[in-house]
C-alpha positions, 0 to 999 in steps of 0.5 A, a space after each residue: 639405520 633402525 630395523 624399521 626398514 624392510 621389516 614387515 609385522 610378523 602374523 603368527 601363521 604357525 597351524 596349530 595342532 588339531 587333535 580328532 577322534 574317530 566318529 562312529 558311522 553309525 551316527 549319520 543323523 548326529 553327524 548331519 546336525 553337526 555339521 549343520 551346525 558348523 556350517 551356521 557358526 562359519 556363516 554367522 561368523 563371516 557375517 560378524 566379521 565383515 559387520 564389525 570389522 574395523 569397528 575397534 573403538 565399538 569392542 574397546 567400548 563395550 569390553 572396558 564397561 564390562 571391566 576389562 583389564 587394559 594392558 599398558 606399555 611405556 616408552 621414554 625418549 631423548 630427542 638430543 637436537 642441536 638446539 636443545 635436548 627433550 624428554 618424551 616419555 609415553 604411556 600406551 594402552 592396547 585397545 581390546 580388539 576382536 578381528 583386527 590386528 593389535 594396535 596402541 593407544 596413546 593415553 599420556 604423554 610428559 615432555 620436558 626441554 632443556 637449553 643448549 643442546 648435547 653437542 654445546 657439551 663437546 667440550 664437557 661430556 660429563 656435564 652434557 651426560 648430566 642434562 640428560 639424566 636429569 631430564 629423563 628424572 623428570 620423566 620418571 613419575 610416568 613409568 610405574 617403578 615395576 614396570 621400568 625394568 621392561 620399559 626402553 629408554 632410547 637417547 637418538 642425537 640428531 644433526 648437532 652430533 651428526 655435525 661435531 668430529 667424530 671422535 667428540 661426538 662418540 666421547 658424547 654418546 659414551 658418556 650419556 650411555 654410561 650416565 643413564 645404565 644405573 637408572 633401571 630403564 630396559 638400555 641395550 647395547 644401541 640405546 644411544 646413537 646418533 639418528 639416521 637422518 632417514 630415520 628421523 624423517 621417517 619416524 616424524 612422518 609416522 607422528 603426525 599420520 599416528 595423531 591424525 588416523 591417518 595410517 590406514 588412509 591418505 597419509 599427509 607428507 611431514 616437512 621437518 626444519 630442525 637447527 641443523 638438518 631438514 627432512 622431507 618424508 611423503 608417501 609413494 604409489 607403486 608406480 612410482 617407487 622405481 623413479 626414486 633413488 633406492 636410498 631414499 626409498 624405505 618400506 615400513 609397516 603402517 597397518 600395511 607395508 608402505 613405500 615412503 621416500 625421505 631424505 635428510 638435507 644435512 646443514 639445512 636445518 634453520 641455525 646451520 643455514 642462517 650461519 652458513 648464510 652468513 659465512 658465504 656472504 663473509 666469503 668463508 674467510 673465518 672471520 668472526 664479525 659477520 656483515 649481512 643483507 639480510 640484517 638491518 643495517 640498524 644491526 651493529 655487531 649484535 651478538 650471536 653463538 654458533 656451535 659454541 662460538 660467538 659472533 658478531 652480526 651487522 647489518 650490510 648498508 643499503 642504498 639510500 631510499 631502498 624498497 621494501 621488495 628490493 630489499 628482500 629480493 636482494 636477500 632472498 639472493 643469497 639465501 636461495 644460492 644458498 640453500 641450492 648449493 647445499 641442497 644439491 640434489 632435491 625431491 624428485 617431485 614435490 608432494 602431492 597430499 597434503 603437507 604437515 610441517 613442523 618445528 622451526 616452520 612453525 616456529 617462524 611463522 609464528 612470531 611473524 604472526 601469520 599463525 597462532 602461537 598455541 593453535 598453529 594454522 594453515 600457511 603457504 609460501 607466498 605468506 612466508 614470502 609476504 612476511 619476509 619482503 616486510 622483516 626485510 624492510 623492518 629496523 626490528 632490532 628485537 627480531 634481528 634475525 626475522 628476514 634471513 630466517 623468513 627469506 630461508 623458509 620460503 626458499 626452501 619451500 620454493 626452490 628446494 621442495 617445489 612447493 606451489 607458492 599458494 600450495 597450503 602447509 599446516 603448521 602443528 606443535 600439538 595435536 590433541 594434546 600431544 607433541 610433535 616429535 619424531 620421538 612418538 614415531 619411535 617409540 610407536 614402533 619400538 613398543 609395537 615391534 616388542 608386541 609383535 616379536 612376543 606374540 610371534 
């Protein structure tokens, strides 16, 4: 676990030494003015800070028309998921500031993806360290080339890695770690790991609150579908922090310290449930032809790769003249038995604010057509269900998959989460411009914490 945790922005409280001269006593009348006029400097200064305090954008304003020199700072990191590897490489301004604490500004951003993900290169780690490098070359124009010495590159796998044996996964790491040395980025010793579920729930909880100014408000809670893994991250009250488990229980700083409670449900992540699905319905017999309800029986051994092996899909019968609901609910079965089994032990409670989710959920609804693809949107899990009960009847040969991911989506929303069904969910790919990757969250507080530690 990153030291995120526990870890408290330093202030710099050490009390500087004050140097004093003796004043003659045969100065009263100088003295009174003086201390007259000390007290009108504490009294104006009071009155300033609390007129201008907050107000960062309006001191950032001025102090760039009079030609202040921003200072930049820059971040790249590899997002190597199971279902394909991202470079996010970030440029950051810090804002000129009067009264309040340091802070970043995100002025731009550069991602690039590749297909499939590190731990499709189990086998050759060699060329799996190559995918990354080239990415992170990709990225490189954003970094000015003085500056990449001071700049960290951090490569975080997440649940493809978590998945592999252990030994292929750290031959994985290692490779990477040696391919990406030489490329004059700031790399130490943990620039190359694999994330912490806790982390990346965390880290995309600080993402989407980052882009939303939300840190020093209502935080939204970050409902996150990946391909192997899930992660729910929301907010907790004082009163309420001792009914959580401790480890999922994390104290991080956001302008002030907040207790969040996330957990990371491993083989949840939407390609490891739809194939867990199935190898339930196969009864784990190790067969490679899968049969599914949740497949249209139009399916006939459709071609499908998993972990680097491929499979063969067909659609179970159904009885002749089966409704549309029947069909789903006969899906929706399986999934649900599904995802409780692997789920085990869910939220203690559902989130209470508002609900940002990203990823496969938007993913899915979108080419379900419940959102717009560019913009994202605003859905519930009665939409999810509504959208699975007609791909479920559907002879959709071009979307096979359509009912089985649907069916999960609204399982996991219901039955795992507790999520009310016409509870509403904002879906986000972007926001204003920029991505929503965990990545951003990372990153932020890697720069910050640098910032800090500096000035400490």
């Amino acid at each position: 676990m990153s030291d995120l945790r526990q870890r408290k922005l330093k202030d710099n409280t050490s009390t500087p030494h004050i140097s004093t001269r003796s004043i003659s006593l045969k100065q009263p009348r100088r003295l009174k003015k003086v201390f007259i006029l000390l007290i009108v400097l504490v009294l104006c200064a009071t009155y300033f800070m609390g007129l201008f305090a907050g107000q960062t954008q309006l001191f950032d304003g001025i102090a760039k028309s009079l030609g202040y020199e921003s200072v930049y700072h820059y971040a790249v990191i590899i997002d190597a998921g199971s279902s394909g590897s991202r470079v996010l490489a970030y440029k950051f301004r810090v804002p000129f500031t009067v009264f309040s604490q340091p802070n970043l500004d995100l002025v731009e951003e550069y991602f690039e993806q590749s297909k499939p993900g590190l731990s499709s290169y189990a086998d050759d780690p060699e060329k799996g360290a190559d995918t990354i490098v080239q990415l992170i070359k990709k990225a490189e124009f954003l970094t000015p080339l003085e500056k990449r010495r001071a700049t960290p590159l951090i490569v975080r796998a997440t649940a493809g890695l978590r998945l592999l044996p252990k030994e292929k996964a750290q031959q994985l790491l290692d490779y990477v770690a040696r391919a990406i040395a030489p490329l004059g980025y700031d790399v130490g010793p943990h620039s190359v790991e694999i994330m912490d579920g806790s982390d990346e729930g965390i880290f995309i909880w600080y993402t989407v609150n980052l882009l939303h100014s939300l840190m020093n408000d209502e935080t939204m809670a970050a409902l996150d579908l990946g391909g192997g893994s899930t992660q729910i991250t929301y907010q907790l009250s004082d009163s309420e922090a001792a009914d959580f488990p401790p480890e999922d229980r994390h104290v991080v700083p956001a302008g002030r310290n907040v207790t969040l409670y996330t957990h990371s449900y491993l083989n949840l992540g939407l390609l490891a449930a739809r194939y867990g699905i199935f190898r339930m319905e196969a009864a784990d017999n190790g067969t490679s032809e899968l049969v599914s309800v949740c497949v249209d029986p139009i399916v006939q051994r459709e071609p499908w790769t998993y972990g680097n092996q491929q499979y063969r899909v067909s659609g179970a019968p159904r009885p002749e003249g089966m409704k549309r609901e029947a069909a789903y609910e006969r899906c929706h079965e399986v999934v649900r038995r599904y995802a409780l089994r692997t789920l085990r032990r869910g939220p203690p409670r559902p989130p209470r604010a508002n609900v940002a989710a990203m990823s496969y959920f938007y993913d899915v609804a979108a080419d379900a057509g419940l959102i717009d693809v560019m913009r994202g949107g605003t859905v519930s899990a009665a939409q999810y269900r509504a959208a699975a009960v007609r791909a479920c009847s559907a002879a959709n040969v071009e979307q096979p998959w359509a009912c089985v991911d649907l069916a999960f989506v609204t399982a996991l929303l219901r039955d795992a989460y507790a999520i009310g069904d016409h509870d509403a969910v904002s879906l986000f790919k972007k926001v204003h411009g920029h991505e929503v990757s965990w990545a951003l969250g990372l990153a932020y507080t890697t720069v910050m914490n640098r910032i800090t530690t500096a000035a400490a």
